[in-house]
N, C-alpha and C positions, 0 to 999 in steps of 0.2 A: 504494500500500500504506500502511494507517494503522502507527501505532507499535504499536501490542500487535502484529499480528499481525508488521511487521519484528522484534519481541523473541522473538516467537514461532519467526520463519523461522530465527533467529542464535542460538539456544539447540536448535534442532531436531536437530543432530550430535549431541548431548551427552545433553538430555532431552528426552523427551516431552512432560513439562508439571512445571511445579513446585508443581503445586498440593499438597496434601496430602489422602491418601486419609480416606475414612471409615471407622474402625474394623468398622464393622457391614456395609460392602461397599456404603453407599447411592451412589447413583449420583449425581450433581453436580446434575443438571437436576428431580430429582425433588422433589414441593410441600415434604415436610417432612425436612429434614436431620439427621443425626445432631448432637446427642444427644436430639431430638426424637424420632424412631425408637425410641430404647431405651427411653425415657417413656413411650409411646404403647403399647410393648408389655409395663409394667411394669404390676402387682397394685397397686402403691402410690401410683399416682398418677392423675389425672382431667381433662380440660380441655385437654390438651394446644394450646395455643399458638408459632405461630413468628412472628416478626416482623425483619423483615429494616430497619437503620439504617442508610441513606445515609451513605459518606463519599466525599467526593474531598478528595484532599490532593495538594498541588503541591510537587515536592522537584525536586531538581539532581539529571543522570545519575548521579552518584559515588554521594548518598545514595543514591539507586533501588537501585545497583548493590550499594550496603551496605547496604542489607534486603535483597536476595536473597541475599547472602550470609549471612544469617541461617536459612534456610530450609532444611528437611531434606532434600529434594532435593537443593537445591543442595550439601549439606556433606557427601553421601555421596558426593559426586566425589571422585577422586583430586585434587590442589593443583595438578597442572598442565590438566587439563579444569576446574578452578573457573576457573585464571587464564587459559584460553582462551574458556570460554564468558562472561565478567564483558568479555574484551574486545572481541570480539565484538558483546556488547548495546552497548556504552560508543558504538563507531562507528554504530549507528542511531538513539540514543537523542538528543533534542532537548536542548540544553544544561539547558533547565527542562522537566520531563513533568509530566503528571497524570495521578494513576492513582487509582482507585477499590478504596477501601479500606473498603466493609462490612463491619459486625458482625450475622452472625447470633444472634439470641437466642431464648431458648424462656420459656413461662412454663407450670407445671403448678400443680393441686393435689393435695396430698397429700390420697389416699381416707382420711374418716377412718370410724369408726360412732359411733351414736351408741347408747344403751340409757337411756330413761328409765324414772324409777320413780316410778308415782304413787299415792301418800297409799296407801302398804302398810307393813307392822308386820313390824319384823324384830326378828330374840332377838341379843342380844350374843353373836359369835363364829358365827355360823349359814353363815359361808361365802358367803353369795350374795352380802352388800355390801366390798369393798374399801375401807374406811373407818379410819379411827384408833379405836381401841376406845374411850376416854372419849366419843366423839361417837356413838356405836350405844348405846343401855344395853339392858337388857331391855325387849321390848312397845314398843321406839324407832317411831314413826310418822312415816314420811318422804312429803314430797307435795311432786310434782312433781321430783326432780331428779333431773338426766339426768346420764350419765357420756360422758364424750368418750375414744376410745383411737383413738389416728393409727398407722398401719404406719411 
């Protein structure tokens, strides 16, 4: 038996898993994770990107053991199932472990539009341009500029 799944068999009384759910109900194994999911199905956004950062990092059982004890899982126990299942891990876990510590990240764009105007004659105050009124005068002939508005 390797060590996650001994951390796994030694916490199994107590939890299930300590991972932490996804708000949106995605399921762990699925291409793209939340908050990717809620991007993907947002009006405001385009492009959706996920990209998954390798990490492994090498700590002592105790540390290990105090970053699970950081974890909502784990801090919904009652004090004596944290200090049962913390010792528990502590007996299968290698004096040094390594464990893999990914950062998933997303990358989107914000949808914008765009509305260009070209070389048209607008009257001071006429409504159509959102402009500073000394910059519009009357019979104003604007060429080529485009307006940008982002959600």
């Amino acid at each position: 038996m390797d060590v996650e799944e001994a951390v796994r068999a030694a916490r199994a009384r107590f939890l299930e898993s300590d991972d932490v759910p996804s708000p949106d109900g995605t399921p762990p194994g699925h291409d793209m994770q939340w908050p990717g999911t809620e991007l993907l199905r947002s009006e405001w956004f385009a492009d959706v990107q996920q990209s998954v950062i390798g990490r492994r990092l090498t700590m002592s059982a105790r540390d290990y053991v105090g970053l699970l004890s950081t974890i909502s899982a784990h801090l919904e126990l009652p004090a004596s199932g944290q200090e049962r299942v913390y010792g528990r891990i502590m007996q299968v876990l290698p004096e040094i472990a390594e464990i893999a510590a990914d950062i998933t990240v997303h990358l989107a764009l914000r949808r914008c539009e765009q509305q260009c105007l070209d070389n048209q004659m607008f009257a001071a105050g006429d409504g159509h341009l959102d402009m500073p009124r000394a910059l519009v005068t009357e019979g104003s002939r604007i060429a080529g500029a485009c307006i940008r508005t982002c959600r």
